[in-house]
Backbone atoms as SQL, in Angstrom:
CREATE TABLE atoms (id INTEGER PRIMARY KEY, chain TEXT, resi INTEGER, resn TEXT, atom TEXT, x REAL, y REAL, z REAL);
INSERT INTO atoms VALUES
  (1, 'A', 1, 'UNK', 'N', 68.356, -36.828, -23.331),
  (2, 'A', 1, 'UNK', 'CA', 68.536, -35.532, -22.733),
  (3, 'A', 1, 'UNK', 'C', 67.997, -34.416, -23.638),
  (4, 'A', 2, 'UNK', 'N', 68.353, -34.485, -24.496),
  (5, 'A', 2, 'UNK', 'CA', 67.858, -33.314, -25.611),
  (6, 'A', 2, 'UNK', 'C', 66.573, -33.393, -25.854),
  (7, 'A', 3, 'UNK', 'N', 65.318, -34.088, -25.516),
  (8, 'A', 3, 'UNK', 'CA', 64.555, -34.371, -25.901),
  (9, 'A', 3, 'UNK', 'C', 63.623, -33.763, -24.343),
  (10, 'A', 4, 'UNK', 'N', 64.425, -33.421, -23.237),
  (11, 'A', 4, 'UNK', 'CA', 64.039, -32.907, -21.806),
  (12, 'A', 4, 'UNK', 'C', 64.463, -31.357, -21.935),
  (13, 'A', 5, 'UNK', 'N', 65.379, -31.179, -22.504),
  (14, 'A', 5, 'UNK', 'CA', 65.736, -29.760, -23.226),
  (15, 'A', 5, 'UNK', 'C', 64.688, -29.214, -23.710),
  (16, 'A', 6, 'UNK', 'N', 64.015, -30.167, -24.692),
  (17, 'A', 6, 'UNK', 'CA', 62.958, -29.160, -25.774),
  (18, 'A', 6, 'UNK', 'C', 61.634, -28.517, -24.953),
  (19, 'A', 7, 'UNK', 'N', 61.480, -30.202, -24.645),
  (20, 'A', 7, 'UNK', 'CA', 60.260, -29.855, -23.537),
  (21, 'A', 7, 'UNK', 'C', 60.507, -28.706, -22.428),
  (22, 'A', 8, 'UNK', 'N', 61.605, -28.964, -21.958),
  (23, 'A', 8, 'UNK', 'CA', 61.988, -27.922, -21.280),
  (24, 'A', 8, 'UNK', 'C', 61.299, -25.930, -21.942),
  (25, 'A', 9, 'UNK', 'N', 61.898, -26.035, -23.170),
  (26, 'A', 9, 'UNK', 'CA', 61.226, -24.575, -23.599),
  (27, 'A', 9, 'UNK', 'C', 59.999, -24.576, -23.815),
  (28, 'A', 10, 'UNK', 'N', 59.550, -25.483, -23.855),
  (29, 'A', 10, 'UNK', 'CA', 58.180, -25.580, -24.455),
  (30, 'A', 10, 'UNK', 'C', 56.971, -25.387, -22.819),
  (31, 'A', 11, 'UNK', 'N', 57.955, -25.609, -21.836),
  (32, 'A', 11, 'UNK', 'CA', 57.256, -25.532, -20.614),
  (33, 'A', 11, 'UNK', 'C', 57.302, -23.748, -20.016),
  (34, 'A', 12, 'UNK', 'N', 58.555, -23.631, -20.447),
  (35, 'A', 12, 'UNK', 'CA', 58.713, -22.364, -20.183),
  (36, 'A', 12, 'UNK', 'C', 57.670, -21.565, -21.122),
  (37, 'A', 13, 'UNK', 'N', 57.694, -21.387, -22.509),
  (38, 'A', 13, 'UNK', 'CA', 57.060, -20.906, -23.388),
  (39, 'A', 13, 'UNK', 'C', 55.706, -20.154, -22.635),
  (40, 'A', 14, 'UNK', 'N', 54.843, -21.444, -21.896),
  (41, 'A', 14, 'UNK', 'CA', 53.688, -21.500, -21.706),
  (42, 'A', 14, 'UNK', 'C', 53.545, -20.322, -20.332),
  (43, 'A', 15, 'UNK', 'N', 54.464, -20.521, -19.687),
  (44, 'A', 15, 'UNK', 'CA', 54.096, -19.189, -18.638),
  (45, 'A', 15, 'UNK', 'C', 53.717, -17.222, -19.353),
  (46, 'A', 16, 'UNK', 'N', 53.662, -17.090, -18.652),
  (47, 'A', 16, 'UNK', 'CA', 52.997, -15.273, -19.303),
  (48, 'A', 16, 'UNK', 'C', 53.380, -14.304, -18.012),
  (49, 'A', 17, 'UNK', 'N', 54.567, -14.076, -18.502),
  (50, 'A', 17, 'UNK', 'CA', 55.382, -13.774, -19.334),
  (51, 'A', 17, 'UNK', 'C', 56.269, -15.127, -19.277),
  (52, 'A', 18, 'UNK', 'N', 57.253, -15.644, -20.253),
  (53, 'A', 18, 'UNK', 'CA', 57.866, -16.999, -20.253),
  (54, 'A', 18, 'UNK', 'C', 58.633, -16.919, -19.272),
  (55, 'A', 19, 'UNK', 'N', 59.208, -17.936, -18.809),
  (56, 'A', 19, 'UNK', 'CA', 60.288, -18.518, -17.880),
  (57, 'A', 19, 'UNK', 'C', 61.348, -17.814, -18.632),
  (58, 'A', 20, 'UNK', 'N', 62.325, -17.655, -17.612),
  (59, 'A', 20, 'UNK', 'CA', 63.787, -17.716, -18.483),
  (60, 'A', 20, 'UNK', 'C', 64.342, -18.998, -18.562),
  (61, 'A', 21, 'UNK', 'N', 65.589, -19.257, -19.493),
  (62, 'A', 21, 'UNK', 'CA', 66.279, -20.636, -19.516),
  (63, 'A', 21, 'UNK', 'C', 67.218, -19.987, -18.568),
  (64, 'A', 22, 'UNK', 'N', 67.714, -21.547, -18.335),
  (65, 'A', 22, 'UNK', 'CA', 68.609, -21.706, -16.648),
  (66, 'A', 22, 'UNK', 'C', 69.925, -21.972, -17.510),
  (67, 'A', 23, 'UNK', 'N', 70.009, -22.245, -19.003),
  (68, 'A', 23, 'UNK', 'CA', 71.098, -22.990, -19.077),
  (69, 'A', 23, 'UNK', 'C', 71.458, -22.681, -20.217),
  (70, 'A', 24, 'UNK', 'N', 72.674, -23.019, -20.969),
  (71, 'A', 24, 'UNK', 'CA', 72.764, -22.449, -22.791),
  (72, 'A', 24, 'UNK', 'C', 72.722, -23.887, -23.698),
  (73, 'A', 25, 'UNK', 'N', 72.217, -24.610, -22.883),
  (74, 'A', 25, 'UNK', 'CA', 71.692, -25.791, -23.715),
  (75, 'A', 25, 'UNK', 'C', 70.150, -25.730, -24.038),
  (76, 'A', 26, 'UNK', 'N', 69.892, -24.792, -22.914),
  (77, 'A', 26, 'UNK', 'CA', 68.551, -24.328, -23.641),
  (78, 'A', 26, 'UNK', 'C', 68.615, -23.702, -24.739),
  (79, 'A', 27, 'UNK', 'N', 69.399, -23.049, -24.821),
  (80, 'A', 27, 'UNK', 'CA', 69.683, -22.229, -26.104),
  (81, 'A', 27, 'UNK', 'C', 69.919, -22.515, -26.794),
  (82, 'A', 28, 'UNK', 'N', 71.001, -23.402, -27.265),
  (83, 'A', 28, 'UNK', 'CA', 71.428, -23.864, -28.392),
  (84, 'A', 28, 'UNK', 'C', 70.003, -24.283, -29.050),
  (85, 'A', 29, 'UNK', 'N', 69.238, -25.249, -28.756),
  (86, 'A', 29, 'UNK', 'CA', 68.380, -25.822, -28.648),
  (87, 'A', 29, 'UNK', 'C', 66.932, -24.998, -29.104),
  (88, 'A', 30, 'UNK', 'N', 66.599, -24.071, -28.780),
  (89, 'A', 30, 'UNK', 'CA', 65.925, -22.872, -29.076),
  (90, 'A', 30, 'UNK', 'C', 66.068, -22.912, -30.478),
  (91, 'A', 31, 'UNK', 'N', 67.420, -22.063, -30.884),
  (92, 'A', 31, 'UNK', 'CA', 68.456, -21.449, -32.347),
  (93, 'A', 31, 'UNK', 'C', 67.898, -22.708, -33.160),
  (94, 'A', 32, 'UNK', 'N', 67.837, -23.414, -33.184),
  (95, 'A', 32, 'UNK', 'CA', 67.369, -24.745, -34.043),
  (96, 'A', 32, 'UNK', 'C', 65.904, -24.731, -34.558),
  (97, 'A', 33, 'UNK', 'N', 64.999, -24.819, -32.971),
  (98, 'A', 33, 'UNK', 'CA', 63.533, -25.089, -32.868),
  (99, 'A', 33, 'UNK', 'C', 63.229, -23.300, -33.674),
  (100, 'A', 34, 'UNK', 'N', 63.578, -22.316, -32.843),
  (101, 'A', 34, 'UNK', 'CA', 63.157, -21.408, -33.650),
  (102, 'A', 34, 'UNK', 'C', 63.193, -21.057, -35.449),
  (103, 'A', 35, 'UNK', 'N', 64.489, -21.167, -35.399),
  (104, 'A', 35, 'UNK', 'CA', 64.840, -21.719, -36.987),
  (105, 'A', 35, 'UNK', 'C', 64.316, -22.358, -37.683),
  (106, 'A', 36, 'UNK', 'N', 63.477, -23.318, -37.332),
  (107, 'A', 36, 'UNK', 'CA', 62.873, -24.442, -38.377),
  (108, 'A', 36, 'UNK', 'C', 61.401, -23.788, -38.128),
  (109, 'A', 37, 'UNK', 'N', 61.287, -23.569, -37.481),
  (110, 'A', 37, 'UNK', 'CA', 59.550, -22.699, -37.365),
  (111, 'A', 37, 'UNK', 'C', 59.363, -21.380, -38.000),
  (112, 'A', 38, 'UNK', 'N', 60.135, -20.946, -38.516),
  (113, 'A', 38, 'UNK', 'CA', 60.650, -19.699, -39.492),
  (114, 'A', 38, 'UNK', 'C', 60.835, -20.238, -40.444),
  (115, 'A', 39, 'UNK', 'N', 61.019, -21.661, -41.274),
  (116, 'A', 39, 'UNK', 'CA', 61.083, -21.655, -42.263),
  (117, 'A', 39, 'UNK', 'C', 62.754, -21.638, -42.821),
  (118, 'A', 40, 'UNK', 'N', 63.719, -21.390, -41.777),
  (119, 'A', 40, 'UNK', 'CA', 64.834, -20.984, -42.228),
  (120, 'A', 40, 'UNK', 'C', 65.761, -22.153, -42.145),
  (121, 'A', 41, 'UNK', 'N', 67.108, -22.489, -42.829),
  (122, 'A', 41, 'UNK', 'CA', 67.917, -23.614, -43.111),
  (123, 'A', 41, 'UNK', 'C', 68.578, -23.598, -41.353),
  (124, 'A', 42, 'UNK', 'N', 68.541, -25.179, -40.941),
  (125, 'A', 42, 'UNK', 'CA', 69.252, -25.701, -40.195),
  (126, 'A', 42, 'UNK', 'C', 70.478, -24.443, -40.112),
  (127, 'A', 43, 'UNK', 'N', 70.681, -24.105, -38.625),
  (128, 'A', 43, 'UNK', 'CA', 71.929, -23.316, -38.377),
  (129, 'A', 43, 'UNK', 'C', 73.236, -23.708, -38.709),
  (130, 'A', 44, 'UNK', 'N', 74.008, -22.838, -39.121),
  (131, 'A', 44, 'UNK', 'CA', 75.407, -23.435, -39.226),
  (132, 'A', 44, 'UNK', 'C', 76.388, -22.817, -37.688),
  (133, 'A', 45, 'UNK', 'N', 76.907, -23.888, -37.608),
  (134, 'A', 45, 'UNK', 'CA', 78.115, -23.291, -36.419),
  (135, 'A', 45, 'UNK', 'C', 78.535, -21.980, -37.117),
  (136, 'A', 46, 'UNK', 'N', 78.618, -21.401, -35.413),
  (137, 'A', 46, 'UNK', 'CA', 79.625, -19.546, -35.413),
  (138, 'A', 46, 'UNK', 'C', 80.310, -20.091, -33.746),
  (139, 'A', 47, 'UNK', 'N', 81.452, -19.448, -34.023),
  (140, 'A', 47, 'UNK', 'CA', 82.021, -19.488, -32.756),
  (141, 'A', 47, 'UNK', 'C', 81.221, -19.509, -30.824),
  (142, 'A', 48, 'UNK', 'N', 80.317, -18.776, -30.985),
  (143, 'A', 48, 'UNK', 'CA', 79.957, -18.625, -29.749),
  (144, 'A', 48, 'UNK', 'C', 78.450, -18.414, -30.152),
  (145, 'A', 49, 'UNK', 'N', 77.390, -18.721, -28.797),
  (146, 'A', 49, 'UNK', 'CA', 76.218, -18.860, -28.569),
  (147, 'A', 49, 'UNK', 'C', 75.681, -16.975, -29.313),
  (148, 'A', 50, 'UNK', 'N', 76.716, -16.484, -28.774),
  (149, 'A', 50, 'UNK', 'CA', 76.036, -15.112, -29.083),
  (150, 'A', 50, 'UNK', 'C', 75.745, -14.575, -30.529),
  (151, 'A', 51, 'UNK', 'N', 77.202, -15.142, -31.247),
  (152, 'A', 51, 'UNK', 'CA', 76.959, -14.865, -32.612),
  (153, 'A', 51, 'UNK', 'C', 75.995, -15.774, -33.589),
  (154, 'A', 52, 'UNK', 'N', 75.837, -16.984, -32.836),
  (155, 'A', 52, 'UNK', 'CA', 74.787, -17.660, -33.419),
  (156, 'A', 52, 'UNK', 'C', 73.345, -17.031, -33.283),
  (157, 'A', 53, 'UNK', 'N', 73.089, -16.258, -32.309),
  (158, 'A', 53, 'UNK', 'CA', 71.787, -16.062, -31.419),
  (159, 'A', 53, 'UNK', 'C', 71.411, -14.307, -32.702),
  (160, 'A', 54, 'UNK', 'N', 72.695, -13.845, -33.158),
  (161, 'A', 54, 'UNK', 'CA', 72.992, -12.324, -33.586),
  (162, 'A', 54, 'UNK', 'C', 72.390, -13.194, -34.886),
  (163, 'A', 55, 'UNK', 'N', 72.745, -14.253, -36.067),
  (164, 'A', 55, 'UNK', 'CA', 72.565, -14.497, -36.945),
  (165, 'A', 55, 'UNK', 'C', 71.521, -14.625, -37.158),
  (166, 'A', 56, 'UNK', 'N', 70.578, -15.831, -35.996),
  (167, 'A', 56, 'UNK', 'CA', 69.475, -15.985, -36.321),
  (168, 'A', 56, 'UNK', 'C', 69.094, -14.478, -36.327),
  (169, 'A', 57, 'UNK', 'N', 68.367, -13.868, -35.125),
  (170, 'A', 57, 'UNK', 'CA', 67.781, -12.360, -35.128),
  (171, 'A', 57, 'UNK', 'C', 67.973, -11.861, -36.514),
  (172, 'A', 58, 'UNK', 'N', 69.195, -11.983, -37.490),
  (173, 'A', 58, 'UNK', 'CA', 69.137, -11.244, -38.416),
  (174, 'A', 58, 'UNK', 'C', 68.725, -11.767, -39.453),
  (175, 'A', 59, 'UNK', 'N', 68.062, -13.260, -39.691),
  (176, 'A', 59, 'UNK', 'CA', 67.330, -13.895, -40.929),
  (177, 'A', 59, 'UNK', 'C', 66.207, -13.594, -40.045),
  (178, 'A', 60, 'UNK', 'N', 65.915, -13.925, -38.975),
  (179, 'A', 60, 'UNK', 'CA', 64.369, -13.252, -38.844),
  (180, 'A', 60, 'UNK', 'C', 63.706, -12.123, -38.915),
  (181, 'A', 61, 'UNK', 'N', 64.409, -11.194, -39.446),
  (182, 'A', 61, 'UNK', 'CA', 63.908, -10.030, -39.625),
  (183, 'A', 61, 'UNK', 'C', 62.968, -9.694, -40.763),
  (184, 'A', 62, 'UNK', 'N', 61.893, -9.171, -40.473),
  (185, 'A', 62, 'UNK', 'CA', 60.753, -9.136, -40.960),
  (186, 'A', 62, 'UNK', 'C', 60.300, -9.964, -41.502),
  (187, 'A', 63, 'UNK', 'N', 60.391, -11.403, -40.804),
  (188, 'A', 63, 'UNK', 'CA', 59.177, -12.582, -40.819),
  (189, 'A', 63, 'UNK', 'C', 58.357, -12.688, -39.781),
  (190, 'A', 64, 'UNK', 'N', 57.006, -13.490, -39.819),
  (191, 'A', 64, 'UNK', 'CA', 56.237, -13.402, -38.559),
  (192, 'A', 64, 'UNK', 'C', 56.166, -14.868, -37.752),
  (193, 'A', 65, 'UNK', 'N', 56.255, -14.471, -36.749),
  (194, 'A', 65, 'UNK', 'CA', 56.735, -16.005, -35.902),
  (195, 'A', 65, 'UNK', 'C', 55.313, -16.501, -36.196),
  (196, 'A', 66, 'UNK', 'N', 55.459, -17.863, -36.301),
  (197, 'A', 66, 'UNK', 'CA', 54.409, -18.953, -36.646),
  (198, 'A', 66, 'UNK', 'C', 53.397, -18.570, -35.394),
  (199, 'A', 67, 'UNK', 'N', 53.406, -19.013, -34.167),
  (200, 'A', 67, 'UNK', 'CA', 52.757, -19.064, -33.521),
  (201, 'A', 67, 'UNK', 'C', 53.132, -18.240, -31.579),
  (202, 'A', 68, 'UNK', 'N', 52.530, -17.860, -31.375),
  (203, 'A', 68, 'UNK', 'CA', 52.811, -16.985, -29.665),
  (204, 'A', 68, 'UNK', 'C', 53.522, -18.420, -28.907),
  (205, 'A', 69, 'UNK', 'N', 53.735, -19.192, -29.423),
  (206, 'A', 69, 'UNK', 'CA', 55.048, -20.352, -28.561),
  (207, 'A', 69, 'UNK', 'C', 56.207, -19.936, -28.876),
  (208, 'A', 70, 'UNK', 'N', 56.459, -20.050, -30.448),
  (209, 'A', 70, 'UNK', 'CA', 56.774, -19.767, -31.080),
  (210, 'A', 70, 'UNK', 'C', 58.130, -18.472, -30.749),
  (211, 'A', 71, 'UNK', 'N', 56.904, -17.563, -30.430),
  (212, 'A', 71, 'UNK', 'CA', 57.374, -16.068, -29.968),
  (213, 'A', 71, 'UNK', 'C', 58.253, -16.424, -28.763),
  (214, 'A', 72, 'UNK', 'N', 57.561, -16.673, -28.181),
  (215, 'A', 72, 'UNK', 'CA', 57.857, -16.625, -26.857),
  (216, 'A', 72, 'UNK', 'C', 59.630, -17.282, -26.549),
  (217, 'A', 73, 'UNK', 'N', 59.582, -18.609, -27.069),
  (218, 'A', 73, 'UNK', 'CA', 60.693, -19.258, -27.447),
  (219, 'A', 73, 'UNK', 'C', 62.039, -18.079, -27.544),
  (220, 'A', 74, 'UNK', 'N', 62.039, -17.631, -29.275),
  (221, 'A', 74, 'UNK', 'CA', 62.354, -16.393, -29.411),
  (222, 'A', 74, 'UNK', 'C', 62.878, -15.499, -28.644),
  (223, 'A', 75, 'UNK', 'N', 62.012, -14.806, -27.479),
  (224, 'A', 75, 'UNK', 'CA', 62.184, -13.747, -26.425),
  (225, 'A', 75, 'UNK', 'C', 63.219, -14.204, -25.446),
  (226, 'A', 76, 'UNK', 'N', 62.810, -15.477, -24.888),
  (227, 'A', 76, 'UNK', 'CA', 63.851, -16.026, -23.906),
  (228, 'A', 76, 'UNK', 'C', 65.352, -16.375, -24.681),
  (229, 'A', 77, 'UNK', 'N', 65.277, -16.774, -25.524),
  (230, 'A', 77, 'UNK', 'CA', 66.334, -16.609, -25.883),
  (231, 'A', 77, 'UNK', 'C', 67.224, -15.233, -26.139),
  (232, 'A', 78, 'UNK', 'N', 66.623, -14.429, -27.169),
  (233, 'A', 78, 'UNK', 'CA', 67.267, -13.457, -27.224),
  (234, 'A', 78, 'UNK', 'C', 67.559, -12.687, -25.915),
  (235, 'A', 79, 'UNK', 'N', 67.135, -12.672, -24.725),
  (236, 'A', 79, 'UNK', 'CA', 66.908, -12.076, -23.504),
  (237, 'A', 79, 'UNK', 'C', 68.329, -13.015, -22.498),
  (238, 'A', 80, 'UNK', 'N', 68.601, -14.215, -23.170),
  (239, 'A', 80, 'UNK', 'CA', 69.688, -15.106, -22.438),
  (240, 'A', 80, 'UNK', 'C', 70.723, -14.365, -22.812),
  (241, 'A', 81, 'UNK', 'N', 71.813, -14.149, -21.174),
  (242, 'A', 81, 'UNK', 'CA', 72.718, -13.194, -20.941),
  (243, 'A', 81, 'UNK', 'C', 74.015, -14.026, -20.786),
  (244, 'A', 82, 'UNK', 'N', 73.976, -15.110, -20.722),
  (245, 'A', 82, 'UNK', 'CA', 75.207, -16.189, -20.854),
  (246, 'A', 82, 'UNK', 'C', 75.758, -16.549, -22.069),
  (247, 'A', 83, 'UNK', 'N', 76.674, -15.692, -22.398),
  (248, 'A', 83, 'UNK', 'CA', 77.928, -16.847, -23.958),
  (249, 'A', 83, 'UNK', 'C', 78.110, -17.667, -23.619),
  (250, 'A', 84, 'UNK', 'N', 78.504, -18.583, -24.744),
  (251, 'A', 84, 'UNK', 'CA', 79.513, -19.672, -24.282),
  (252, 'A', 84, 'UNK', 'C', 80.227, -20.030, -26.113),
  (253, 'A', 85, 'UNK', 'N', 81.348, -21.002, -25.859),
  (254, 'A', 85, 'UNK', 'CA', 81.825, -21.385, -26.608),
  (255, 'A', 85, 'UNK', 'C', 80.752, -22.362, -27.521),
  (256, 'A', 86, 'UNK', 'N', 81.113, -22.703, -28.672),
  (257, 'A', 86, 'UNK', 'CA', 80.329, -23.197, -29.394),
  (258, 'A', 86, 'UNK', 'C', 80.791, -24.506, -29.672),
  (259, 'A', 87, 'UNK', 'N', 80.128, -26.011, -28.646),
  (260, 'A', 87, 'UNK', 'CA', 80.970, -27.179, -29.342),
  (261, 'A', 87, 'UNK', 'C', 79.851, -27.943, -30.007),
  (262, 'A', 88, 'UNK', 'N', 80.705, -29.137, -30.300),
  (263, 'A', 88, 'UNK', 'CA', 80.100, -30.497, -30.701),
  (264, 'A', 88, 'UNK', 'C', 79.126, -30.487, -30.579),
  (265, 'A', 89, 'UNK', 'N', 78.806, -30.672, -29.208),
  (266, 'A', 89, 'UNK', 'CA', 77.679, -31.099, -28.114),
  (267, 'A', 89, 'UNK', 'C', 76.203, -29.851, -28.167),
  (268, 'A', 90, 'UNK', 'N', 77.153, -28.922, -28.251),
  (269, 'A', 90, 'UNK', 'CA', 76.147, -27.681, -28.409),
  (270, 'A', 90, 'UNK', 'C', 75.108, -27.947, -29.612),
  (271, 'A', 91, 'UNK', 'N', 76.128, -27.655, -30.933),
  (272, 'A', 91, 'UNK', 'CA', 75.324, -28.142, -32.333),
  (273, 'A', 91, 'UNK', 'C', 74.645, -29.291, -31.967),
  (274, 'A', 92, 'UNK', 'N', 75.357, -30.561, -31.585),
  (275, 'A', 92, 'UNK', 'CA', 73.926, -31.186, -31.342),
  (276, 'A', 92, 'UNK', 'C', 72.891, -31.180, -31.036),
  (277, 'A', 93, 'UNK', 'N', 72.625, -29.663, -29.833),
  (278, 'A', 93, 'UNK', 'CA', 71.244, -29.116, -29.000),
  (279, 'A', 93, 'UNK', 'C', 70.610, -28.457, -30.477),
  (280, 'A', 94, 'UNK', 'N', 71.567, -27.519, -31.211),
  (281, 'A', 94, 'UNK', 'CA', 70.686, -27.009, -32.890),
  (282, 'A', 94, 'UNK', 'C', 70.020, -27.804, -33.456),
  (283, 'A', 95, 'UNK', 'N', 70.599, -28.832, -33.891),
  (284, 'A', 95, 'UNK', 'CA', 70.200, -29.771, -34.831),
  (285, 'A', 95, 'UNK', 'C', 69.302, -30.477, -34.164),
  (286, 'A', 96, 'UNK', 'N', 69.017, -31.170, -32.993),
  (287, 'A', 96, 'UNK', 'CA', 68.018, -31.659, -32.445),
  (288, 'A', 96, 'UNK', 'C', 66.702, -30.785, -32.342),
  (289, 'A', 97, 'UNK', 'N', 66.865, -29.619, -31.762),
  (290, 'A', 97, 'UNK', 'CA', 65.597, -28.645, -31.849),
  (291, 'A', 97, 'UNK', 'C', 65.130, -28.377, -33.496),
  (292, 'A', 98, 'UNK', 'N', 66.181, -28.680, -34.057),
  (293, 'A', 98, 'UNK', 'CA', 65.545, -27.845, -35.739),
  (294, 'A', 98, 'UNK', 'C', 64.960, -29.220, -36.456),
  (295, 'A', 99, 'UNK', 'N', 65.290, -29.883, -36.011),
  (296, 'A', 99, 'UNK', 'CA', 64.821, -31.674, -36.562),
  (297, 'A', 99, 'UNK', 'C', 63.838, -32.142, -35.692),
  (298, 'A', 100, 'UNK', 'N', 63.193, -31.559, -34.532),
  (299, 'A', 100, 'UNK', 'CA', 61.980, -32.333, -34.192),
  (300, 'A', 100, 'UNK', 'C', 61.153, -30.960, -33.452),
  (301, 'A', 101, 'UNK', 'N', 61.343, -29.870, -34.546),
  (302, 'A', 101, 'UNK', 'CA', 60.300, -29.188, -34.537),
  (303, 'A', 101, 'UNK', 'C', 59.435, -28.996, -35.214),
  (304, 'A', 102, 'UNK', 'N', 58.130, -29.555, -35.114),
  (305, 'A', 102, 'UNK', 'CA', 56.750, -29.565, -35.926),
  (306, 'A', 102, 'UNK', 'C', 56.033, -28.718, -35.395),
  (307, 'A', 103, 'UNK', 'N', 56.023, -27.738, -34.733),
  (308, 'A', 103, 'UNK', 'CA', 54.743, -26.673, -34.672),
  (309, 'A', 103, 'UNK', 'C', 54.092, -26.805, -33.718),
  (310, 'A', 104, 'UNK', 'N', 54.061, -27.874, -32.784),
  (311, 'A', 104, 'UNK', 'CA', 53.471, -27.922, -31.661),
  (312, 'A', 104, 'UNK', 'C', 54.405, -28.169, -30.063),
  (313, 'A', 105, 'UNK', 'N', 53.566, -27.811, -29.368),
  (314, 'A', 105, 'UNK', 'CA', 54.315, -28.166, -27.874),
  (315, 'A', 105, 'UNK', 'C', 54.763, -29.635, -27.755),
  (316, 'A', 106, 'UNK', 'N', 55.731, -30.272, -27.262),
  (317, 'A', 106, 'UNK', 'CA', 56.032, -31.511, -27.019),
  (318, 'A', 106, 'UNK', 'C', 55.198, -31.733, -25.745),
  (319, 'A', 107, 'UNK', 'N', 54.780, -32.530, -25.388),
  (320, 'A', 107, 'UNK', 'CA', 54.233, -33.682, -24.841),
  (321, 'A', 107, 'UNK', 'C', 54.935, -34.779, -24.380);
């Protein structure tokens, strides 16, 4: 499943202007992939999607996103209007996006 997730953003990414995500497993999932493409440490759990989403935004500040996927990724997320609680299952969507993100679109 997580591995239909990624692709999932990575499909969205590609539209102009991007898709929105439908879901906050997209998100979680994002917070990870974006994170590791910045260069920045694997996320740590925060209570809710939002304060995770507030943390990243604030280590990315004034770095330059690797690549316009990249970006794009980024936008939809920060632009996602759904909280949610922060579980298990969620971190697993982080850690999966931040561990099999190499820089390119999945395939």
């Amino acid at each position: 499943m997580s591995y239909i997730i990624k692709m999932a953003l990575d499909i969205k990414a590609r539209f102009n202007p991007p898709a929105h995500m439908s879901s906050p497993i997209e998100a979680y999932c994002a917070i990870g992939t974006v994170a590791k493409a910045l260069g920045l440490p694997c996320p740590q759990r925060k209570d809710t999607l939002f304060e995770m989403r507030q943390e990243l935004s604030d280590a990315e500040a004034g770095k330059s996103f690797p690549s316009e996927r990249i970006e794009k990724i980024n936008q939809i997320l920060m632009s996602f209007i759904r909280d949610e609680e922060t579980t298990d299952a969620m971190m697993a969507y982080v850690t999966y996006g931040y561990e099999n993100e190499n820089g390119n679109a999945s395939t």
